[in-house]
N, C-alpha and C positions, 0 to 999 in steps of 0.2 A: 269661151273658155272651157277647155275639159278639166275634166277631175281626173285627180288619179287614182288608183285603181282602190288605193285604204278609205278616200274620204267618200269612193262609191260602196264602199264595202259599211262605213260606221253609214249613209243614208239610207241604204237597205234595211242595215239592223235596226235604227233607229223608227223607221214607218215599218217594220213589223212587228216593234215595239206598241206603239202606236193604234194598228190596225186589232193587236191583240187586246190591250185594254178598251177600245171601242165596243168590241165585239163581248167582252166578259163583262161589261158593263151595261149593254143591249140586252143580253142574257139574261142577265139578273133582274132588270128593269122589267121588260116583257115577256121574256122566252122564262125556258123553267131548263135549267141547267143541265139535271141528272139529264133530261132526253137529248139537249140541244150541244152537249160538250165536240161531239163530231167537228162542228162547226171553227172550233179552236185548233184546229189542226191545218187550216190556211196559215195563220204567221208563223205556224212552227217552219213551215215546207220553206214559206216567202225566207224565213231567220237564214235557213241552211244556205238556198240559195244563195244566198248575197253574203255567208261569210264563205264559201268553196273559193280555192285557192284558183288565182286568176294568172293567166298568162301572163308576163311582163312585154311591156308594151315597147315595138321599138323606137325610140329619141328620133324627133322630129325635127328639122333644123326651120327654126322661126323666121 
């Protein structure tokens, strides 16, 4: 089954959602913030990615 191109769009945002509180969370726990914040700049990049406007795909006959 493919997705179409919105609900690959909200599962991007949603695990860079995801990957960002893992990571602010690891930070706080063990890492020390002010030096490690670099690091929070992977789900911004992952966020963008996955909401950038996507080619319409052409209709498939089943």
């Amino acid at each position: 089954m493919r997705r179409t191109a919105r609900e690959r769009r909200v599962l991007g945002l949603w695990s860079a959602a995801c990957l960002a509180l893992f990571l602010v969370l690891g930070l706080l726990w063990v890492g020390d913030l002010s030096l490690q914040w670099p690091v929070l700049v992977v789900p911004v990049v992952w966020a963008l990615v996955a909401a950038r406007p996507r080619r319409a795909e052409p209709a498939r006959p089943d």
